[in-house]
C-alpha positions, -999 to 999 in steps of 0.1 A, spaced: 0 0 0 16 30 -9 18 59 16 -10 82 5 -33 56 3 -26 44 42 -27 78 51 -57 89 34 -71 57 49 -63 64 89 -79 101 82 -110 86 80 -102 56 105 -118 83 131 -146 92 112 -162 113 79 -140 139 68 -145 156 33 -118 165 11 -101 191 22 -105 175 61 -89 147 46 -60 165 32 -55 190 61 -56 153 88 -30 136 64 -7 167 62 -11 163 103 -5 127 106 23 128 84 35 160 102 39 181 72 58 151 50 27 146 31 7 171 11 -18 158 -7 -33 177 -38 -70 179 -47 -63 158 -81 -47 135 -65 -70 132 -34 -95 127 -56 -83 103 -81 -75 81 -51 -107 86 -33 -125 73 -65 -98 46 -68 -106 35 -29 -149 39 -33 -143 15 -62 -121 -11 -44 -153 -12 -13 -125 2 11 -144 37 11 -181 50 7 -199 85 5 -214 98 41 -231 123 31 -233 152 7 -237 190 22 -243 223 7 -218 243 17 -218 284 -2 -236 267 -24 -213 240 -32 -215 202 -26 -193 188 -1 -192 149 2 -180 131 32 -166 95 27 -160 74 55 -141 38 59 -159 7 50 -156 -29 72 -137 -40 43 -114 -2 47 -108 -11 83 -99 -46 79 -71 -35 53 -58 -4 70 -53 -28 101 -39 -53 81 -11 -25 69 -7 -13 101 -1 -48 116 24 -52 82 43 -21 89 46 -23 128 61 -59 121 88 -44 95 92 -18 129 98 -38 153 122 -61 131 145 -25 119 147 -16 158 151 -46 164 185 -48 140 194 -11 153 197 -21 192 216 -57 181 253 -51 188 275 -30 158 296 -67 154 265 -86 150 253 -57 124 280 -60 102 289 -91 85 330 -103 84 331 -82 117 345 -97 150 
């Protein structure tokens, strides 16, 4: 899963967010590393609704525009925990490797 996606994913692990919610929370999550554009919120957003992992919430008038709210689907939760479980196991194994001794980290090393 690539890193927007997981991202765009645990915005909405919390609840509804619309489109710019969802870009403002992932630029937080990611503290400032991410910055998702509108295009390419969207074009994922429609990319996820198709895959079952999101679904609309709810549609608002908002100054007279629409404003849709998406939220995570069972099937969206299952796979975002499923990451998350991924990722913490690739963690765990790199800190692992980084508190092993220098010796043991290096190979030909005595």
């Amino acid at each position: 899963m690539q890193e927007p996606t997981f991202l765009i994913l645990t915005a909405l692990a919390d609840g509804p967010r619309h489109g710019y919610g969802i870009i403002t929370d992932v630029t937080e999550i990611s503290e400032g590393q991410v910055r998702l554009r509108a295009g390419t919120l969207y074009a994922a957003l429609d990319r996820l609704h198709g895959e079952g992992l999101i679904e609309t919430d709810r549609e608002e008038i908002v100054d007279g525009r629409a404003r849709r709210y998406y939220r995570l689907t069972a099937a969206g939760a299952a796979r975002l925990t499923a990451e998350a479980e991924r990722l913490r196991r690739n963690t765990d194994v790199a800190f692992t490797r980084l508190r092993a001794p220098r010796s043991a980290l290096i190979q030909g090393t005595p």
